[in-house]
ZAMARGU-4260 file (C-alpha; in steps of 0.2 Angstrom, whole numbers, plus 5000, padded with zeros to 4 digits):
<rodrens>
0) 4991/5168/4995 | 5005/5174/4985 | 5016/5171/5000 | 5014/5154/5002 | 5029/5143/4994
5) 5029/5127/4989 | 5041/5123/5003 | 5025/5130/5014 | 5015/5121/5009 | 5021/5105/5012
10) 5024/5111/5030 | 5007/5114/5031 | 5002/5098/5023 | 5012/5090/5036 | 5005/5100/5050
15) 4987/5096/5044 | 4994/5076/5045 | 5000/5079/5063 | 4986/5088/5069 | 4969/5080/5060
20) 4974/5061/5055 | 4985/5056/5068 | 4977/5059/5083 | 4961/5053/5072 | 4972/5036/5067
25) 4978/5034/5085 | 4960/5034/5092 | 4955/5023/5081 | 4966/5009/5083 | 4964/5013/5103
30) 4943/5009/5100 | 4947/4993/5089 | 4958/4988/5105 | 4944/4992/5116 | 4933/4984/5105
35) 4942/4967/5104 | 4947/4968/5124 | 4926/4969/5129 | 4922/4956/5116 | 4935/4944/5122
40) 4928/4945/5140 | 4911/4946/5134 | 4915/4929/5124 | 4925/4923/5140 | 4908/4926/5151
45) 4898/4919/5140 | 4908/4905/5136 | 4909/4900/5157 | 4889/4902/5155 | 4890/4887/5142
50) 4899/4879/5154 | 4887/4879/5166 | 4873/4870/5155 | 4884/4858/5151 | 4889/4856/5169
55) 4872/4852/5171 | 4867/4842/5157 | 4881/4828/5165 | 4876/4830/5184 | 4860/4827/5178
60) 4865/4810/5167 | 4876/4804/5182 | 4861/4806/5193 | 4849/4798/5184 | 4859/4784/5182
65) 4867/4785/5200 | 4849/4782/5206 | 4844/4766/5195 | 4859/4757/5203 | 4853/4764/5221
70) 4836/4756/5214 | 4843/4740/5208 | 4854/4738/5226 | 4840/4742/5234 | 4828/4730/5225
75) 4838/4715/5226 | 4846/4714/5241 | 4835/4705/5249 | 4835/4693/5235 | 4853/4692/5237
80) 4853/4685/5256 | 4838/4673/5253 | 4843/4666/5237 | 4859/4665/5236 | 4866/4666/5254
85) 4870/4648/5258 | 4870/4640/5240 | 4884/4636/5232 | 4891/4650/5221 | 4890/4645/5200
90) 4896/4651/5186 | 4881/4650/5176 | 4869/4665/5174 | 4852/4661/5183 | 4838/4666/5172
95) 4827/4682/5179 | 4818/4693/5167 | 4807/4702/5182 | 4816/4721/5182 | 4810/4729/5198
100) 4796/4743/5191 | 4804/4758/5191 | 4817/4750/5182 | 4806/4741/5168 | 4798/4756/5163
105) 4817/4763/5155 | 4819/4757/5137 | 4837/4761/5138 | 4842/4748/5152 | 4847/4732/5144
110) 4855/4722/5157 | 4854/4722/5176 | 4863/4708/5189 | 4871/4704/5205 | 4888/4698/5203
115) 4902/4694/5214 | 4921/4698/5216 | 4926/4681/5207 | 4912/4689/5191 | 4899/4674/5194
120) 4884/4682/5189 | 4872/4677/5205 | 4858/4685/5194 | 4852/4693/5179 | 4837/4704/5174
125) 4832/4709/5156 | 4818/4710/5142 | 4812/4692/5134 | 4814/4700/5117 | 4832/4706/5120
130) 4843/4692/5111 | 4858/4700/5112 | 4862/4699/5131 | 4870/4682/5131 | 4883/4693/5118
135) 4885/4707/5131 | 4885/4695/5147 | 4902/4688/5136 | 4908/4704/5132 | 4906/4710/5153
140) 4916/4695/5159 | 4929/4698/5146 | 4928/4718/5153 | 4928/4712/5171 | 4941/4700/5171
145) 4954/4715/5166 | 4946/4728/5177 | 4946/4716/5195 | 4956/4729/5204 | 4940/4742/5200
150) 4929/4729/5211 | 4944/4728/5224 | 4941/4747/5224 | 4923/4750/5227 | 4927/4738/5242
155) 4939/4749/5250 | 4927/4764/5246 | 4913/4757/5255 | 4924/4752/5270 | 4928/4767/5272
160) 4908/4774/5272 | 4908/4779/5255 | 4899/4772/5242 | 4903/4775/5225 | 4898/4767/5205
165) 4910/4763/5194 | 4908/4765/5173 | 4913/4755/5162 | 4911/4757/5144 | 4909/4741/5131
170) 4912/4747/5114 | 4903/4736/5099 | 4907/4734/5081 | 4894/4744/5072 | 4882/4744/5087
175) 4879/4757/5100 | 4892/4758/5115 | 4883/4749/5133 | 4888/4758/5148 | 4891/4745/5163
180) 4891/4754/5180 | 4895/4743/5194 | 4890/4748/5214 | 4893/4738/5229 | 4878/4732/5238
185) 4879/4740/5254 | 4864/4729/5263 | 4867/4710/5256 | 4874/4698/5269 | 4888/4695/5258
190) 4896/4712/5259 | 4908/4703/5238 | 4892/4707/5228 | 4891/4720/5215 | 4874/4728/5209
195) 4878/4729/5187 | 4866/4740/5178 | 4869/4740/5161 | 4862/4756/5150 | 4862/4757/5129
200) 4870/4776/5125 | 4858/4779/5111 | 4841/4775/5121 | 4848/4785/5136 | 4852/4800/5123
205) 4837/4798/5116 | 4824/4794/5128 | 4829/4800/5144 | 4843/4816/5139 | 4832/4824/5129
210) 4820/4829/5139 | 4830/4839/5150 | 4838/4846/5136 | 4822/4852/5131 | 4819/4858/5150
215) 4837/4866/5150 | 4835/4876/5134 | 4820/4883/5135 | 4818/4898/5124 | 4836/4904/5125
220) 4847/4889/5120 | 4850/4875/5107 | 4857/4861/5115 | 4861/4845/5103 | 4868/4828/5107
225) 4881/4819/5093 | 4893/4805/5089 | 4911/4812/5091 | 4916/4801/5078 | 4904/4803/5064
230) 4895/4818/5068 | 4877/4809/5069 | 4865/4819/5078 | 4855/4809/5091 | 4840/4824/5101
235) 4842/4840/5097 | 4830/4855/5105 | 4829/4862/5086 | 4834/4861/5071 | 4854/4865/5066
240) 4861/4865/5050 | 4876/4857/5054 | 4885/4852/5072 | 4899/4864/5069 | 4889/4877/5070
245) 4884/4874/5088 | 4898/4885/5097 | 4903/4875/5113 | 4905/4858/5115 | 4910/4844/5130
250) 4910/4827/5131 | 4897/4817/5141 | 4905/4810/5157 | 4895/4796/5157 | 4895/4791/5139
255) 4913/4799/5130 | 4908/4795/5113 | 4894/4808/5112 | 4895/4828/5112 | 4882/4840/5120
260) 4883/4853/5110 | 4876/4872/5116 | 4873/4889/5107 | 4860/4906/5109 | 4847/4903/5096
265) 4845/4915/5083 | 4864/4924/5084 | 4878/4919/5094 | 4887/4931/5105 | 4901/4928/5094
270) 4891/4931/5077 | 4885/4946/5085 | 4904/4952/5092 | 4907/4951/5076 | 4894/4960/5067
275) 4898/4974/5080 | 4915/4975/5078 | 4915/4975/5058 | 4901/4991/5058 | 4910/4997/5071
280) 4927/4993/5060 | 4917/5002/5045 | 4911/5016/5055 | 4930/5020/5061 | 4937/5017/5042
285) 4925/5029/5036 | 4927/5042/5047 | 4945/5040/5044 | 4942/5042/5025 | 4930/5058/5025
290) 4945/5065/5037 | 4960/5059/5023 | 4949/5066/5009 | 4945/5082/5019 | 4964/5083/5021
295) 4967/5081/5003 | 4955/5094/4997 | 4962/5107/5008 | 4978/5104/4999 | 4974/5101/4984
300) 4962/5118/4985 | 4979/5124/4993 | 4991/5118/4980 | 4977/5125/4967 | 4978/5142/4973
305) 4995/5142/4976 | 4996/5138/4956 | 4983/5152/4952 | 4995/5164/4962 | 5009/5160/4954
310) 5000/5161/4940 | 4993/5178/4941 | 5010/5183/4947 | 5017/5178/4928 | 5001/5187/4920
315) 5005/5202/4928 | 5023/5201/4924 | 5019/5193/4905 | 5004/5210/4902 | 5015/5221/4910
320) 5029/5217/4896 | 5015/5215/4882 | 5009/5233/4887 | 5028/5241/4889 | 5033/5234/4872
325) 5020/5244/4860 | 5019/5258/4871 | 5040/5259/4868 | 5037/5258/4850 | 5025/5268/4851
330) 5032/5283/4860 | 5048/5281/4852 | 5041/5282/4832 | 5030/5298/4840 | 5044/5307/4846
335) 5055/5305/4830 | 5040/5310/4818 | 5037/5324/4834 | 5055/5331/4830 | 5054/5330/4810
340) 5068/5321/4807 | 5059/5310/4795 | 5059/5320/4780 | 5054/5305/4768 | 5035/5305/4767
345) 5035/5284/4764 | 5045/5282/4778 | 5035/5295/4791 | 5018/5283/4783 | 5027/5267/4789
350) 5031/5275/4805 | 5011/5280/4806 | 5008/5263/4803 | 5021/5256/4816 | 5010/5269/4827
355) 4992/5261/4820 | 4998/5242/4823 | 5005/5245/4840 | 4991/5254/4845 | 4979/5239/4838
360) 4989/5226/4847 | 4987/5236/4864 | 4969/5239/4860 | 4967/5219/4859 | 4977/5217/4873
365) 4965/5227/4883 | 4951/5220/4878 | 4955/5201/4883 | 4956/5209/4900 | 4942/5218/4901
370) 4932/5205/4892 | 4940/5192/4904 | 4934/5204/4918 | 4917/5204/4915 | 4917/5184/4913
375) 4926/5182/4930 | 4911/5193/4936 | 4896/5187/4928 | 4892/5204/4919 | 4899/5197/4900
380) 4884/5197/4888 | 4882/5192/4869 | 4872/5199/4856 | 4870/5187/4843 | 4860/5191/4826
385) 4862/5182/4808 | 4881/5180/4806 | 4889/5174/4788 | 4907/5166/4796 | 4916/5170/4779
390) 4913/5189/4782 | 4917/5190/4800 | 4935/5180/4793 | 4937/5192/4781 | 4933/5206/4789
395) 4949/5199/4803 | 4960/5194/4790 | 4958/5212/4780 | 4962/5220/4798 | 4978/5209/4803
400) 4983/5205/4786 | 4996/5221/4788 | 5001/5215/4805 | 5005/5197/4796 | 5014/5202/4782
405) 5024/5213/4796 | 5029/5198/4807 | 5034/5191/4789 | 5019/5178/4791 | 5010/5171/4773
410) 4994/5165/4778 | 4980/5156/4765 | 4962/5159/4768 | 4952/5144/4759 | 4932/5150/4765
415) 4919/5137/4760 | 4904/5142/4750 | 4889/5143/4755 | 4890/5141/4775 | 4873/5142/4781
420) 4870/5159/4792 | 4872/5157/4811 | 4866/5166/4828 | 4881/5170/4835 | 4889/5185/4839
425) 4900/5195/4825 | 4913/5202/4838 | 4912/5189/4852 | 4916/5178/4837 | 4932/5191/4828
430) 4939/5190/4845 | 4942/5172/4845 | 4947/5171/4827 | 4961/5185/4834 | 4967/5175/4850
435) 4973/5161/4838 | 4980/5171/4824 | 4988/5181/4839 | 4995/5163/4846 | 5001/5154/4829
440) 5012/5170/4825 | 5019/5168/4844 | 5021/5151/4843 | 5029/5149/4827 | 5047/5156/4824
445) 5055/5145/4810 | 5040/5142/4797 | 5028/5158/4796 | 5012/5149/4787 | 4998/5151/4795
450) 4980/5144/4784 | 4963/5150/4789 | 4948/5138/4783 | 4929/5139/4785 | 4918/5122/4780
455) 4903/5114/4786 | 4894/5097/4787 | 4875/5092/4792 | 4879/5097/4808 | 4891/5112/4812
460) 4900/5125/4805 | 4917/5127/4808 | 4933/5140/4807 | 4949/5133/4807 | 4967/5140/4812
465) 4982/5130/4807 | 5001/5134/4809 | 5016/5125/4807 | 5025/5129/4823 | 5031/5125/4841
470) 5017/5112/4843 | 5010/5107/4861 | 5013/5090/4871 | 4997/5080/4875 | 4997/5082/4893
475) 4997/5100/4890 | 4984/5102/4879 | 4968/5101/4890 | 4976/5115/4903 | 4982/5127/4888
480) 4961/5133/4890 | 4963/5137/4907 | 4965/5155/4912 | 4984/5162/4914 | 4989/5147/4912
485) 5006/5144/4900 | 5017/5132/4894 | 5031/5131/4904 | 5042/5120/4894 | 5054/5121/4880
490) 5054/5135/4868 | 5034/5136/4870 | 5039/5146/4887 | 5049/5160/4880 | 5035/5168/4869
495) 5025/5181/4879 | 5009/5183/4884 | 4994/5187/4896 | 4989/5167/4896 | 4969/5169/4894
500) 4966/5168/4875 | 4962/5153/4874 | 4953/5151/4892 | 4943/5167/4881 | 4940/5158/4866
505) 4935/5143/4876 | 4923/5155/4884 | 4916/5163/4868 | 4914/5145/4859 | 4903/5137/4875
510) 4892/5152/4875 | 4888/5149/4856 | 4884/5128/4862 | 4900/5125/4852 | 4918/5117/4858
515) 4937/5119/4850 | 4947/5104/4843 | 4965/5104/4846 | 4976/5093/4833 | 4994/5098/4838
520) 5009/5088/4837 | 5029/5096/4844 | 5039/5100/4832 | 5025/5101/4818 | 5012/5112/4822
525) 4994/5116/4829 | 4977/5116/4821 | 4963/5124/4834 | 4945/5121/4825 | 4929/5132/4832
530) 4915/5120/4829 | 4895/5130/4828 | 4882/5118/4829 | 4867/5120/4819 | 4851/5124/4822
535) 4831/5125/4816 | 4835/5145/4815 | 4849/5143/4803 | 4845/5152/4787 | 4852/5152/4768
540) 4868/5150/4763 | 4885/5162/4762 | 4895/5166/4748 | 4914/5162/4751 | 4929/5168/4741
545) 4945/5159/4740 | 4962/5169/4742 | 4979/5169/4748 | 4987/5185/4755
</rodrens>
């Protein structure tokens, strides 16, 4: 690992990109392609489907009402050549409320007559109760008179063996729209006369339409009949919350001011398209998401261990330096005691003591390694018994004070009286008391105070470590407990060191169901606080002393 570069990484990051995402982004867009291409021609087929039952649904109304006029011709020819064959021709509607029997039996007919090419009306048919015909016979002349080349045109059709009806549509204020279809009489003597069969929209819709839109939908469709204009609903084949939601619509030939409308029951084929393309969206995103977090993880985790190298890398180099530096001093203070050219006794016990200290520090330094060997491995243990803080501070202080007063440091101990007793282990504990009086003297150069506090509440017991140097940056202060790692800005980067006191410290204090608080500001200093939590077994109080070395 500690060949990959930062440079290397990033390749391989991008490598990871080309290989994994894009060909995973790429088939992804090309299934959502798909996706849309099958639905669209699913839509399209299903859509022409439609158009068939709606096909049907006007063939059908053109028929019906193709064959009442064949039954009105049919009926009243005879009528025609009898009556009216050699009688003068008049203006004036005659009077005949007799509908031939299939035809009395449809409530939507309102009208029925035989007219001519000059619109006399030879004769009418229609219900006693129906008032309003004089109104529509009115409104046919008035219709007729501007259509007269329609008549001239079913003429020629029939000439010509082909025999045709003719729509017209009367439109009333605030009443439904009569339909008016006009067919020549093929079988009357006088070959000008007109069969006029006239049918009220609503009735027909209602009455006649349904039904076979009830036949025609069965138990797949939903067929509804509405006003284009106002969106009334006139039969239906079951119940619809609104006419928009019906998905295809057409105009009735026969009647253009009403809509069939069609649609699946249950879910449309759109509705459903949908559905399946949003899961199937989902699906796709997902995937896409586990494989750009996989990505990321094997990066970061790539990134991480490129770090730890690097850090390992600076431990090695930073305990190699810690270890050459007291085994220098040492050696070189042995050799010149070894050759006795120290003949002052007080300066051969200061060399002695040089020899001690060194040999202390390197003794600490190997320790936090194999301490932090047996952590990494599982195999670290604690032995904790009945511990009075104050005494293991002392104890430290009395060991390091030498050491202190060497580096030119003043430190002030302030223990609190009466700190209860605490399971905890005495050595476990000394050793993180070390690590931060070993980091304030690294870490302060200009002002060498350095105060060492124990105190207590209802809660926990602490030990405190304050210094007035270097300080540590808020975004650094969370990392500074993780193992080799060292701050690698400003002046904090030039002191030495192994980088895992604190990750030790840290270590110690959650094996004791403690934590440390950090309280550092740059330029000022740093106070580290090992909090002990109480506990039932806590027993009686220490005494503490107050003194300043």
């Amino acid at each position: 690992m500690a060949t990959i570069t930062p440079k290397r990484l990033s390749a391989l990051l991008f490598v990871l990109l080309a290989l994994i995402l894009l060909p995973a982004f790429l088939y992804t867009g090309y299934e959502i392609s798909r996706l849309n291409v099958s639905e669209e021609e699913l839509t399209s087929v299903y859509g022409r489907q439609l158009d068939a039952v709606l096909f049907s649904v006007n063939q059908y109304a053109w028929d019906i009402t193709g064959g009442w006029v064949n039954i009105l011709s049919s009926s009243t020819a005879p009528s025609v050549v009898s009556g009216f064959g050699s009688a003068p021709r008049s203006t004036s509607p005659r009077t005949d409320r007799n509908l031939p029997d299939v035809l009395a039996h449809q409530p939507s007919i309102r009208l029925a007559a035989i007219i001519d090419t000059q619109l006399a009306f030879r004769r009418t048919m229609y219900r006693a109760q129906d008032d309003s015909i004089p109104m529509i016979i009115a409104q046919l002349r008035d219709s007729l008179s501007v259509h007269r080349e329609t008549l001239s045109r079913l003429l020629r059709y029939q000439a010509t063996g082909y025999r045709k009806s003719e729509p017209l549509l009367l439109r009333r204020n605030g009443a439904p729209a009569i339909l008016a279809l006009l067919a020549p009489i093929a079988d009357a003597d006088d070959e000008n006369v007109f069969s006029l069969l006239c049918i009220d929209s609503d009735v027909f819709v209602a009455t006649v339409l349904s039904e076979k839109l009830k036949e025609i939908a069965g138990s797949e469709f939903i067929l509804t009949c509405s006003e284009s204009t106002t969106g009334r609903v006139i039969t239906t084949t079951a119940p619809v919350d609104k006419v928009s939601h019906v998905y295809q619509r057409r105009s009735l030939w026969l009647f253009p001011d009403f809509i069939i409308g069609i649609r699946l029951r249950g879910k449309t084929v759109q509705e459903l398209a949908r559905e399946r393309f949003v899961s199937t969206g989902l699906l796709f995103a997902a995937v896409d998401l586990l494989l750009v977090l996989g990505v990321w993880f094997v990066y970061r985790n790539l990134k991480r261990e490129l770090q730890l190298a690097e850090m390992k890398t600076d431990f090695v180099s930073n305990v190699s330096h810690e270890l050459k530096t007291p085994l220098a001093l040492i050696r070189m203070y042995a050799e010149t005691l070894e050759m006795g050219r120290i003949a002052d006794p007080e300066k051969q016990h200061e060399y002695h003591s040089i020899i001690v200290q060194e040999t202390e520090r390197l003794t600490r330094l190997i320790n936090n390694i194999l301490t932090f060997s047996r952590i990494e491995s599982g195999k670290k243990t604690y032995t904790k018994i009945r511990t009075d803080l104050n005494a293991v501070v002392s104890d430290v202080m009395g060991v390091y004070r030498y050491h202190l007063e060497q580096k030119g440091f003043t430190t002030a101990v302030d223990l609190r009286e009466g700190l209860p007793l605490l399971e905890a282990d005495e050595e476990a504990v000394a050793e993180a008391i070390l690590n931060l009086l070993d980091n304030a003297m690294k870490y302060s150069p200009d002002i060498k105070d350095i105060a060492v506090r124990t105190s207590c509440d209802e809660r926990s017991v602490w030990i405190e470590v304050e210094d007035h140097g270097m300080g540590i940056a808020l975004p650094q202060q969370k990392k500074i407990f993780e193992k080799f790692y060292r701050v690698s800005e400003g002046l904090v980067h030039t002191a030495k060191g192994s980088g895992l006191g604190l990750a030790l410290v840290e270590h110690i204090m959650h094996a004791h169901g403690g934590h440390i608080d950090l309280r550092s500001v740059p330029g000022e200093g740093s106070r580290f606080r090992l909090v002990f939590p109480l506990s039932s077994n806590n027993e009686g109080p220490s005494h503490g002393t107050h003194s300043r070395h």
